[in-house]
DOPASE-571713 format. One record per residue: x negated, y, z of N, C-alpha, C in turn; residue in one letter. Coordinates in steps of 0.2 Angstrom, whole numbers, plus 2048, in hexadecimal, padded with zeros to 3 digits. Each point is the difference from the previous one (the first is absolute). Layout:
REM DOPASE-571713
XYZXYZXYZA/...
REM end
This chain:
REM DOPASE-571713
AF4882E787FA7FC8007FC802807X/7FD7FB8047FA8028067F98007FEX/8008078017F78027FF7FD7FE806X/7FA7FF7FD7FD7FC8077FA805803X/7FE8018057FD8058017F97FF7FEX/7FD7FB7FF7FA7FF7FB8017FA7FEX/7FD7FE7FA7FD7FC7FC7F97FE7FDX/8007F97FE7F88017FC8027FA7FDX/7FF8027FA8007F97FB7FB7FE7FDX/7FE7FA7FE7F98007FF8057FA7F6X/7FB8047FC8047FB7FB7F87FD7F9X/8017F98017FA7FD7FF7FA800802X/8008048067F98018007F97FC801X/7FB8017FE7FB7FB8007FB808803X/7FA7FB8027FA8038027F87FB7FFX/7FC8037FD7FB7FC7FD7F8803803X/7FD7FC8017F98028017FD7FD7FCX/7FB8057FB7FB7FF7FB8077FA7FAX/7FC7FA8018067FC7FD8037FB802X/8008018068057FA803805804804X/8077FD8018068038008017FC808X/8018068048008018068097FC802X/8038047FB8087FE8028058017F8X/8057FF7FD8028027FA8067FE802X/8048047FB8088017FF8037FF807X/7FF8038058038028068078067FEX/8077FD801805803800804801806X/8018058048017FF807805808802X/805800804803806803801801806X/7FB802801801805808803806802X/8067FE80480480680080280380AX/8018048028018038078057FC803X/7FD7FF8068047FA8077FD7F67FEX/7FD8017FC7FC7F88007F9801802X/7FE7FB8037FB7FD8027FD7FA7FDX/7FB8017FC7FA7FA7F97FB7FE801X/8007F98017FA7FF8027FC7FD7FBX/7FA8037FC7FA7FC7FD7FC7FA7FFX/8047FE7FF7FC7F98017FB7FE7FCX/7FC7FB8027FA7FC7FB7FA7FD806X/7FD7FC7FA7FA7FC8027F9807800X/7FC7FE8047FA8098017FE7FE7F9X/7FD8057FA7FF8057F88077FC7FEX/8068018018058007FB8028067FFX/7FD8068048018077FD806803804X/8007FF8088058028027FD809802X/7FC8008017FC8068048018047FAX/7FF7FC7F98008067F8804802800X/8057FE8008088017FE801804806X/8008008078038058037F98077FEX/7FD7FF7FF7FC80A7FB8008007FDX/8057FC7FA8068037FB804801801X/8047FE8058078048027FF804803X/7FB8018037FD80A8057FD8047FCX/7FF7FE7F97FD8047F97F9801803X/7FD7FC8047F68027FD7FE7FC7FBX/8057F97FF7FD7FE7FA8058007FAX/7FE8017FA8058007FC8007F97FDX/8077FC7FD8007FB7FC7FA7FF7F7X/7FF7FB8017FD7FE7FA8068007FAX/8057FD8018068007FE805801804X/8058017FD807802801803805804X/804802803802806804804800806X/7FC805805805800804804808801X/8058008038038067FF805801809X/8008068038028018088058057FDX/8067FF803803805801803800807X/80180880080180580980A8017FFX/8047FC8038068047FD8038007FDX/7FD7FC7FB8017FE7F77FE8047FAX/7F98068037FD8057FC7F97FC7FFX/7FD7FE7FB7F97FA8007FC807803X/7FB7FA8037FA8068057FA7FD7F9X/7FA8068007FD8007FB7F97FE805X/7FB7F87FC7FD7FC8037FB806805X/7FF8067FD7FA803806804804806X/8077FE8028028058078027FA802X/8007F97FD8037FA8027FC80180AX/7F98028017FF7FF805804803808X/8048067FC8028048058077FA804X/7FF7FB7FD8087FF8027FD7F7803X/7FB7FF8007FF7FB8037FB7FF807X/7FD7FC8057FA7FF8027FD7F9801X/7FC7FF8007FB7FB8007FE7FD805X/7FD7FA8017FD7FD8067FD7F97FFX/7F98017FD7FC7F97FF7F9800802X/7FD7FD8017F97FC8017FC8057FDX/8018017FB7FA8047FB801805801X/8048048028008088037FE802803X/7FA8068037FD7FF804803808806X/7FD7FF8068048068037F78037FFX/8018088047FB8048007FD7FE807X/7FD7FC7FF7FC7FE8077FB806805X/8018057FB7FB807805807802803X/8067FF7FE8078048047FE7FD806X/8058028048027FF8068077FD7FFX/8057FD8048077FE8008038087FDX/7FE8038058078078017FF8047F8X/7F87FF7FF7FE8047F78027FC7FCX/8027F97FF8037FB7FC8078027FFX/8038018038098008028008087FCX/7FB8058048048077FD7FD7FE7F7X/7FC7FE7FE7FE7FD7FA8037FF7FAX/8027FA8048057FD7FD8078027FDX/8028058078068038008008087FCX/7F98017FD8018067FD8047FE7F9X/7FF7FA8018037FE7F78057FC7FFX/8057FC8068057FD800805804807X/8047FF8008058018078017F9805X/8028028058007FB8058077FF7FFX/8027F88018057FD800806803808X/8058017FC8038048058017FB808X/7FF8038067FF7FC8047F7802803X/7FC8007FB7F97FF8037FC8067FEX/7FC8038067F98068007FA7FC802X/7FB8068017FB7FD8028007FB805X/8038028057FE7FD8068047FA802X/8057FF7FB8057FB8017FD7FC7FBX/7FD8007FB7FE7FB7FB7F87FE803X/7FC8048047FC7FB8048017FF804X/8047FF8058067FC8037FE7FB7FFX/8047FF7FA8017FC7FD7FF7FB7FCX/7F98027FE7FB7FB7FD7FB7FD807X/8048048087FA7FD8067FA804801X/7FE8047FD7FA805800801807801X/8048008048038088027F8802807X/7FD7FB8017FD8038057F78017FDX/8007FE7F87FC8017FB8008057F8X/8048038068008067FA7FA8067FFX/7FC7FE8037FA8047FD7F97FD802X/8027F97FD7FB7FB7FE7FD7FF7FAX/7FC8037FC7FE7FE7F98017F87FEX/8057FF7FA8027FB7FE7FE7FA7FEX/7F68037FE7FB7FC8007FD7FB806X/8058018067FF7FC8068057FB800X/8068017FD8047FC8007FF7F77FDX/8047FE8058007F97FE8037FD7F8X/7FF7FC7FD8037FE7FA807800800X/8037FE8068077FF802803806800X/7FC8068058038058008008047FCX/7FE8007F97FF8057FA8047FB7FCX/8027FA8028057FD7FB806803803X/8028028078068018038018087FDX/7FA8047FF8028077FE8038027FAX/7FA7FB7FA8047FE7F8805800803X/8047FA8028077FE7FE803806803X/7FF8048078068048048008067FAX/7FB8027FE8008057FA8037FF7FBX/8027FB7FE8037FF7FA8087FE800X/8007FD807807800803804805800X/7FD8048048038068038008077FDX/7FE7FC7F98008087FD8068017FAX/8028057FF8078027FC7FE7FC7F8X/8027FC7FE7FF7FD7FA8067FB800X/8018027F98047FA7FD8007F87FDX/7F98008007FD7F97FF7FB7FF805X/8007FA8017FA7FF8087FC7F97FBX/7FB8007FF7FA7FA7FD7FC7FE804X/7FF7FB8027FE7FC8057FA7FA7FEX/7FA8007FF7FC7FA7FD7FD7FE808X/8027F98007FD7FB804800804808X/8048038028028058057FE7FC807X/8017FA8007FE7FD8097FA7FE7FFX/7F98027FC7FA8007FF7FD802808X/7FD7FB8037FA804805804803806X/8087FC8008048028078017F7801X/8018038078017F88068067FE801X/8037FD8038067FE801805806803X/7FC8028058078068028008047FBX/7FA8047FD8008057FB8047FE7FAX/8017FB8008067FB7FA806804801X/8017FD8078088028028018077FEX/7FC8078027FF8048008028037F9X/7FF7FC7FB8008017F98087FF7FFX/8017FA8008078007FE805803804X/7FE8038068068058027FD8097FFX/7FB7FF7FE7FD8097FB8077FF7F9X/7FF7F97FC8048007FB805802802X/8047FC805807800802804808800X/7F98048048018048028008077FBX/7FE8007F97FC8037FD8057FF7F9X/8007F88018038007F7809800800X/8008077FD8077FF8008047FF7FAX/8058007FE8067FC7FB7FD8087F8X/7FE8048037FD8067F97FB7FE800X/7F97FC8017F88007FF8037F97FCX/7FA7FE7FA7FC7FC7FE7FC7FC804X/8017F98017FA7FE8067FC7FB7FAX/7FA8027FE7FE7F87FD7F97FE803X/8007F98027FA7FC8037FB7FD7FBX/7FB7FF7FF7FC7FC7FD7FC7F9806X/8017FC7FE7FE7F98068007FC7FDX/7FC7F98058027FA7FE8007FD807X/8038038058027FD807806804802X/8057F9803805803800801804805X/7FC8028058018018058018087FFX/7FC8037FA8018067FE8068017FFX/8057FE7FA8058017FC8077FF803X/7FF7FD8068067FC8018088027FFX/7FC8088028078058008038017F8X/7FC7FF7FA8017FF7F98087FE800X/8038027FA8057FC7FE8008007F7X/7FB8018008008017F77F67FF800X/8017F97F87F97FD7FF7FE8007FAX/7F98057FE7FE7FF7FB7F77FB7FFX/8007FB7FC7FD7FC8027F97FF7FAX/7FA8018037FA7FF7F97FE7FB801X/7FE7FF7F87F97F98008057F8801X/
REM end
């Protein structure tokens, strides 16, 4: 039998605010080497579902359950094995680039291949590394989200609305960070409804 290096299964599950049901009986497997892209109309609950798959939010109903290797991960160290990258995250706008990175890095590892100085490189801001990040442009604190969450050693990569607030070159930019970044071990899941986002997707989960 082939263990897969991570999973996450998601079985029935539903998410409700007050009384109205955000999304219900969602059955879905995500497993290591695919790439899913979230689909839906904006409030179908794509943004909900991906912070129930990252355990901030828990279901109103039904279960979901990760496993590492084929050993289930228990939902409060679920963190340690994934990173994030959405809109609603905010960075520490008192840091500076260079304070961000060591930051950040105190609590993930860097994807083999990238340091400090090659991941601001690589984001284009190598010559802004001791700029407080509260100067930065929208685009350039969206390039930072994503290169942090790219570059960092995790086994699932979550992504909401990730070309938010980038231009056309910074587009390209993204999907060769992916290219470069998501390999056949990583979880890739997108949350969108452009397809300019997902295109690399080969696997579709769909709300509303």
């Amino acid at each position: 039998m082939i263990i897969m290096m991570f999973e996450i299964r998601l079985n029935q599950i539903g998410r409700r605010f007050n009384r109205d049901w955000i999304f219900r009986q969602i059955d879905f497997h995500f497993v290591s080497g695919q790439r899913y892209a979230i689909l839906g109309p904006n409030g179908s609950g794509k943004s909900t579902l991906l912070k129930v798959i990252s355990g901030s939010l828990t279901p109103s109903e039904g279960e979901i359950t990760y496993f590492s290797a084929g050993n289930e991960v228990p939902v409060e160290q679920v963190y340690r094995y994934l990173t994030v990258a959405a809109p609603y995250m905010e960075l520490v706008e008192e840091f500076t680039l260079r304070e961000m990175l060591r930051f950040h890095f105190k609590y993930k590892e860097y994807l083999n291949g990238f340091d400090p100085d090659t991941l601001a490189e690589r984001i284009g801001l190598a010559g802004s590394m001791d700029k407080p990040l509260r100067f930065f442009s929208s685009g350039m604190k969206q390039r930072v989200k994503l290169a942090l969450a790219c570059a960092s050693k995790s086994d699932v990569l979550l992504l909401d609305e990730p070309i938010s607030n980038l231009d056309q070159r910074a587009i390209g930019w993204y999907h060769q960070l992916l290219e470069d970044t998501v390999q056949k071990d990583r979880i890739l899941i997108i949350c969108s409804n452009q397809p300019e986002e997902y295109k690399s997707c080969n696997a579709v989960l769909e709300l509303g």
